[in-house]
C-alpha positions as CSV (number, residue, x, y, z in Angstrom):
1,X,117.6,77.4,159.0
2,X,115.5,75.1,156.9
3,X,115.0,77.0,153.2
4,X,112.8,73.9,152.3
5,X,110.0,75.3,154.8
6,X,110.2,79.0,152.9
7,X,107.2,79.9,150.9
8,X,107.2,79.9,147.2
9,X,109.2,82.5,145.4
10,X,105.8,83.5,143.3
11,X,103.7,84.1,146.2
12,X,106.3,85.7,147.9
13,X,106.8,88.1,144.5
14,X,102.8,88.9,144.6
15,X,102.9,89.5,148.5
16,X,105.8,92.2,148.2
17,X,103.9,93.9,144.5
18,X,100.4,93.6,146.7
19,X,101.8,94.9,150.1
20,X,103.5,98.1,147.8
21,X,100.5,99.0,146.1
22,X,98.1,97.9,148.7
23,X,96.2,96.7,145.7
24,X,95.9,93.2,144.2
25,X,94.7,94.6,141.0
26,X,98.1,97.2,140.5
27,X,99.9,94.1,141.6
28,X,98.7,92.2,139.0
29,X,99.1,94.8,136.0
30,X,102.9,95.0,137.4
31,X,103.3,91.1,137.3
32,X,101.1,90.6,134.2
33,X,99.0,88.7,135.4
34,X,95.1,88.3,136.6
35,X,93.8,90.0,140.1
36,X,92.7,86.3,140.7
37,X,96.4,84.9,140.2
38,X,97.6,87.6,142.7
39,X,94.8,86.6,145.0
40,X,95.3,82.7,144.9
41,X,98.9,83.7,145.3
42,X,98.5,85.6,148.2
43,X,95.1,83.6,150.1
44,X,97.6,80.3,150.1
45,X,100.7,82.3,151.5
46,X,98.4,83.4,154.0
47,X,97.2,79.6,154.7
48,X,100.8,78.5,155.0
49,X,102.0,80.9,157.4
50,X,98.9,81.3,159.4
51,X,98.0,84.8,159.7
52,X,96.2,87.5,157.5
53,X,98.8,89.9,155.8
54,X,95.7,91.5,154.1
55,X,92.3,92.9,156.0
56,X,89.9,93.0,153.2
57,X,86.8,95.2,153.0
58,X,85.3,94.8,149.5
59,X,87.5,95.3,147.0
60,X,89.4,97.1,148.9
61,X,92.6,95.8,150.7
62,X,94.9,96.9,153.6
63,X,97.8,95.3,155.2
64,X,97.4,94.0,158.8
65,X,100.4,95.1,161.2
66,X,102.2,91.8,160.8
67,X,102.0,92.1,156.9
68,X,103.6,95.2,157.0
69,X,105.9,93.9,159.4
70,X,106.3,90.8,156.8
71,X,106.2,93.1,154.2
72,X,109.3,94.9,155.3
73,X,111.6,92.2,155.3
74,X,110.2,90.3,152.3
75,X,111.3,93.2,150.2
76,X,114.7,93.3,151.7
77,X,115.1,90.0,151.2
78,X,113.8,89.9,147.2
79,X,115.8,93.6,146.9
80,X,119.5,91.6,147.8
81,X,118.3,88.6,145.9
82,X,118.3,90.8,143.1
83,X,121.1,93.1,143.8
84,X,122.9,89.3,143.8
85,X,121.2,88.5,140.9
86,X,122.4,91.6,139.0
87,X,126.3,91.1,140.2
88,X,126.3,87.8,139.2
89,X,125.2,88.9,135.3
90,X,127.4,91.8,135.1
91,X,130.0,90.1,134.2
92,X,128.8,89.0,131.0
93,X,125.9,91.7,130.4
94,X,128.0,93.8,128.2
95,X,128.3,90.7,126.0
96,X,124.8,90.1,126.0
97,X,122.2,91.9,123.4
98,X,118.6,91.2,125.0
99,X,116.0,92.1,122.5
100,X,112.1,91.6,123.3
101,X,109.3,91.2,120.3
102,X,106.0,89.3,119.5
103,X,106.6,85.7,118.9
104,X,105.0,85.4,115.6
105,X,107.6,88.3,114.4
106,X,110.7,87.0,116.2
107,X,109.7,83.1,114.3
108,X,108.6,84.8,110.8
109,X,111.0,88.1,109.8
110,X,113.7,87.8,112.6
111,X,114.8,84.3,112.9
112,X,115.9,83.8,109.1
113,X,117.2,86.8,109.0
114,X,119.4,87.2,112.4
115,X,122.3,85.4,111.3
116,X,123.6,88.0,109.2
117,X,123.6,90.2,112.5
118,X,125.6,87.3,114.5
119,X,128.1,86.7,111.8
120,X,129.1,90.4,111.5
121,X,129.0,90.6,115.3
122,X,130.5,88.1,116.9
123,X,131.3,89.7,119.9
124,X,128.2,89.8,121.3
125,X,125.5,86.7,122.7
126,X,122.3,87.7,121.3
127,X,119.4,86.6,123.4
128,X,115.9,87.0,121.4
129,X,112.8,87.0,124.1
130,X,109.5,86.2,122.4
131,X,106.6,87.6,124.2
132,X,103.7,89.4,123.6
133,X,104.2,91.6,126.6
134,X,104.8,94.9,126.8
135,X,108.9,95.8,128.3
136,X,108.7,96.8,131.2
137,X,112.7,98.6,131.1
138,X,112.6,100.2,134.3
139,X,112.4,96.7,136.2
140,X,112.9,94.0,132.8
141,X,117.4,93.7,131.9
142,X,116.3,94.0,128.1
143,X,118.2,96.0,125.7
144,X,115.6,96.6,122.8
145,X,112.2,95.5,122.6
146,X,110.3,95.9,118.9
147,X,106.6,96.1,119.4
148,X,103.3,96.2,117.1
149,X,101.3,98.9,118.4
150,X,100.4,102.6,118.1
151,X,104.0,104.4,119.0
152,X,103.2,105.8,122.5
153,X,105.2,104.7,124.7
154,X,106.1,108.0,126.9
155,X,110.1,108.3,127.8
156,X,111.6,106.0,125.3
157,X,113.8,106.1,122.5
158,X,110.8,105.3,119.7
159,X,111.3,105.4,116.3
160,X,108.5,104.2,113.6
161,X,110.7,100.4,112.0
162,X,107.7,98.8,109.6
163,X,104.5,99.7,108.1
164,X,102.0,97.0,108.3
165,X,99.3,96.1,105.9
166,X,97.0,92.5,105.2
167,X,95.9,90.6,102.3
168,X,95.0,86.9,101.8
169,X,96.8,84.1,101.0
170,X,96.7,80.1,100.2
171,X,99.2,77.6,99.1
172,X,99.5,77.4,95.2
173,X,98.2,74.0,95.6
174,X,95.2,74.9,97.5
175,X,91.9,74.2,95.9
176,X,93.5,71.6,93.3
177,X,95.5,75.1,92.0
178,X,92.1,76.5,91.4
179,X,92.9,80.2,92.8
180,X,90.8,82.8,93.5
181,X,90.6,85.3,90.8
182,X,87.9,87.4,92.1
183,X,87.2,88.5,95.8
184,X,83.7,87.2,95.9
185,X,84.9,83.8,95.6
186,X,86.4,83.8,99.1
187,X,82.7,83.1,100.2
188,X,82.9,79.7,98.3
189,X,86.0,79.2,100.5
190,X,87.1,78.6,104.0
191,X,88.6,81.0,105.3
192,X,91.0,80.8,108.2
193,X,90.2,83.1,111.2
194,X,92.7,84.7,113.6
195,X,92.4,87.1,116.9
196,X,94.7,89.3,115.5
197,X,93.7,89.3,111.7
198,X,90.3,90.1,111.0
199,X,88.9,90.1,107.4
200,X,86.1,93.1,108.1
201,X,88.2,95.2,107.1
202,X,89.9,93.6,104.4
203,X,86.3,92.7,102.9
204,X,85.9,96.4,103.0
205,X,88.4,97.4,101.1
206,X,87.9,94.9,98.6
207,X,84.1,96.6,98.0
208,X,82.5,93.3,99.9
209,X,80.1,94.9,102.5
210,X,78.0,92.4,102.2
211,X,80.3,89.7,103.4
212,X,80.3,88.7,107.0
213,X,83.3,88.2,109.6
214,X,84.2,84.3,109.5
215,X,82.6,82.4,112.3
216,X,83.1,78.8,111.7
217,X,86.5,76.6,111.5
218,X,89.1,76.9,114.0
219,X,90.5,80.2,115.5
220,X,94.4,80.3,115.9
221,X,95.4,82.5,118.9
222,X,98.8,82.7,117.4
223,X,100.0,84.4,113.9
224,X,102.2,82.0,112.6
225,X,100.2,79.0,113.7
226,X,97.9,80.6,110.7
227,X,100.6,80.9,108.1
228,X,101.6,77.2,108.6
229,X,98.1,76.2,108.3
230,X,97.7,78.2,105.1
231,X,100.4,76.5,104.2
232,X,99.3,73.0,105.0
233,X,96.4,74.0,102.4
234,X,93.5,74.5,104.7
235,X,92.1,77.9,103.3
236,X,92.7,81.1,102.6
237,X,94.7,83.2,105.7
238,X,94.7,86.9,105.8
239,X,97.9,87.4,107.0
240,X,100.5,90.3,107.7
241,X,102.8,91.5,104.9
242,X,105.8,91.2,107.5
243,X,105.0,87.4,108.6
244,X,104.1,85.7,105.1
245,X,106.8,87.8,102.7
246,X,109.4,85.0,103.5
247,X,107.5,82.0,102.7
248,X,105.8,83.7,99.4
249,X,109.4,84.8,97.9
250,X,109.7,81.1,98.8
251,X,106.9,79.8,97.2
252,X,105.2,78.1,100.2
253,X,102.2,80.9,99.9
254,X,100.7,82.7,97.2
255,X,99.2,85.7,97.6
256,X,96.1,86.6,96.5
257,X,94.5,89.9,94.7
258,X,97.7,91.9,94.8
259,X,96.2,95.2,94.1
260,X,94.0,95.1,97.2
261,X,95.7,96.5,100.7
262,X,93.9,95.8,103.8
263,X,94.6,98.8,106.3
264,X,96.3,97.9,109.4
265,X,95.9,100.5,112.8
266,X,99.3,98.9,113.7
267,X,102.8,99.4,112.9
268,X,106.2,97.9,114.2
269,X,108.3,100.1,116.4
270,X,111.8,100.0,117.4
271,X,112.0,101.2,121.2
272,X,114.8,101.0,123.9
273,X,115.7,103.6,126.3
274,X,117.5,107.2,125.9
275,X,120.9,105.2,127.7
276,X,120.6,101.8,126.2
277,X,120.7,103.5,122.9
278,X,124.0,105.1,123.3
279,X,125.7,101.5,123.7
280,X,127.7,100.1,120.6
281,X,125.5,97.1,121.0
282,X,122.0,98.4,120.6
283,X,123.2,100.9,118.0
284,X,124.8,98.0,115.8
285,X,121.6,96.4,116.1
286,X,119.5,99.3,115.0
287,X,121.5,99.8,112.3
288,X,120.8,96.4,111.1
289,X,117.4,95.8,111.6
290,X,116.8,99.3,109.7
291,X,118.6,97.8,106.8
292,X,117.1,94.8,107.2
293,X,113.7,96.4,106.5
294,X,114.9,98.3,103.6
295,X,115.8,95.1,101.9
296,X,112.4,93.2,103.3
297,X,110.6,96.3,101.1
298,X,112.9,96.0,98.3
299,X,112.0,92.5,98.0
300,X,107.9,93.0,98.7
301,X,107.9,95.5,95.6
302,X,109.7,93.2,93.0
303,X,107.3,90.2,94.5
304,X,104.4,92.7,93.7
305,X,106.0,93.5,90.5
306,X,106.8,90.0,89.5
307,X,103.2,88.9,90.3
308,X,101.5,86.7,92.7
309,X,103.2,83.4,91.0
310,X,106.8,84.6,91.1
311,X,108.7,80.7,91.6
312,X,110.6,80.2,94.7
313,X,113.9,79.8,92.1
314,X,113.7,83.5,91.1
315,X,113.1,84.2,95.0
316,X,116.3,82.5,96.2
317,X,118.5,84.0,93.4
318,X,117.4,87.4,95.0
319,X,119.1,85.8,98.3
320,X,121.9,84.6,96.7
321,X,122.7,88.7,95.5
322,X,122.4,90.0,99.2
C-alpha cells in the first residue's frame, strides 16, 4: 500500500465530524472552524476520490451509500490512530500539566509569573496552550483551562479566579510627559482602539456621554499587541487591570485617572473537570494560581495607594520581598 496516495488528514477529520452529524455546520462548531472550511475540506476529498460522500439538497446534507460505507472505516481508522496516539502519551501524561488560556493572559499575568510554579514543582512538564478557544475536555488531553467569560460552563469543576475591570493608560513619556489630568482631554488624544476593549463604557463611567467610540487609527485584534503599543508611546490604551499591572509596577505604563473603574461583564475562571481535579497535579496548580492572584491584588492596591507615578524601583523591591 502506497500512504502517499491517502487523502489529507484534515479532510479526512471534517469527512468523519460531517458524516456523524450529517451536518457541515455541527461539524464545523466541533472543529472550530467555518461551515465553508468544512465544505472546501470535504468538496476536494470528494474530487480526489471520485465520488459524492454527501447528496446535498439545500442546506441540507445526507451521506450517499458509499460515504457511509467510507464513513465506517474512516472512523475506525482515525478511532486506532488515536487510541495509538493516546498509548504512546501515557507514558509521560502523568508528568505532564496541560493548562489552556487566552493568549494575551498566558503572555501578560502567567508567563512572569510561572516560574515560581516550576521551581517548587519540578516533577512535572508544564505545557501552557495559548488559545482563545473554548476546551473542549471531553475530546481536548488538557488538564486546566482558565477562561474570560461569564462562568457557565455546565459539568465542570468552575470556580470564580479574577475580577476584571478597565481603565486607560500611556507611557510616562507619552505626550512629552504631558499626562492627562482630566478625562475630557482624552478627546485631544489618540486613543488606541481594541476588539476586546471598548471605551463606551469607560467614557460612561467617567460622566463623558457625549464622547464617541474611537473610530480612526489602527485596531489591534490582540490584547497585548495594545499594551506594547501603549508602550511604544502611541496613545492612550484602555487596557485590563490583569494584563497592564505588570508593566505599571514596572514603570513601562502609567495609569491614568485612578479613581475611575470601567465595568467589565467578564471575569477569569478557573475550570477543569470533577476527575482532573482530584490529581495532585492540577490541585498544586490551583493552589498556586489562587495565591498567585492574592498577591496580584495585594500589589494592585498598594499601586493604587502609592499613586499613578509609583517608580519601577519601589515596584521591584515589592518583588524582591515575595
Amino acid at each position: 500500500m502506497d500512504l502517499r496516495q491517502l487523502p489529507a488528514l484534515n479532510a479526512l477529520k471534517a469527512f468523519e465530524a460531517a458524516a456523524r452529524h450529517e451536518s457541515f455546520s455541527r461539524a464545523a462548531d466541533e472543529l472550530f472552524v467555518t461551515h465553508g472550511a468544512v465544505s472546501h475540506q470535504i468538496r476536494a476529498l470528494e474530487a480526489e476520490l471520485g465520488v459524492a460522500l454527501f447528496a446535498r439538497d439545500g442546506k441540507r446534507v445526507r451521506l450517499t451509500d458509499t460515504g457511509r460505507r467510507y464513513a465506517t472505516r474512516v472512523t475506525d481508522a482515525l478511532t486506532r490512530l488515536a487510541q495509538a496516539t493516546q498509548e504512546i502519551r501515557a507514558g509521560d501524561r502523568e508528568r505532564r500539566l496541560v493548562v489552556s488560556m487566552l493568549s494575551s493572559f498566558a503572555a501578560r499575568w502567567v508567563t512572569p509569573r510561572i516560574g515560581s510554579f516550576i521551581e517548587a514543582h519540578p516533577q512535572w512538564d508544564v505545557e501552557l496552550q495559548s488559545t482563545n478557544q473554548l476546551t473542549d475536555f471531553t475530546r481536548e488531553d488538557v488538564d486546566v483551562a482558565i477562561r474570560f467569560g461569564f462562568g457557565n460552563y455546565p459539568g465542570l469543576h468552575v470556580e470564580l479566579l479574577l475580577d476584571e475591570i478597565f481603565f486607560p493608560a500611556c507611557a510616562p513619556g507619552f505626550n512629552g510627559g504631558k499626562l492627562p489630568e482630566d478625562p475630557r482631554e482624552l478627546a485631544n488624544l489618540p486613543l488606541l482602539r481594541s476588539d476586546d476593549e471598548l471605551w463606551r463604557p469607560w467614557f460612561d463611567a467617567a460622566g463623558l456621554q457625549d464622547m464617541p467610540e474611537p473610530k480612526r487609527g489602527v485596531l489591534y485584534q490582540d490584547s497585548s499587541n495594545l499594551l506594547q503599543a501603549a508602550m511604544d508611546g502611541q496613545g492612550v490604551a484602555l487596557v485590563r487591570r490583569s494584563l497592564a499591572m505588570h508593566e505599571i509596577t514596572q514603570g513601562r505604563l502609567v495609569r491614568l485617572f485612578k479613581d475611575i473603574d470601567g465595568p467589565s461583564p467578564w471575569r477569569y475562571y478557573f475550570i477543569c473537570s470533577p476527575q482532573r481535579m482530584q490529581t495532585e497535579r492540577v490541585r498544586a496548580f490551583h493552589d498556586w494560581v489562587f495565591d498567585e492572584v492574592a498577591r496580584f491584588k495585594r500589589l494592585y492596591e498598594d499601586a493604587c495607594e502609592a499613586g499613578p507615578l509609583m517608580t519601577a524601583a519601589a515596584a521591584a523591591l515589592r518583588v524582591d520581598e515575595r
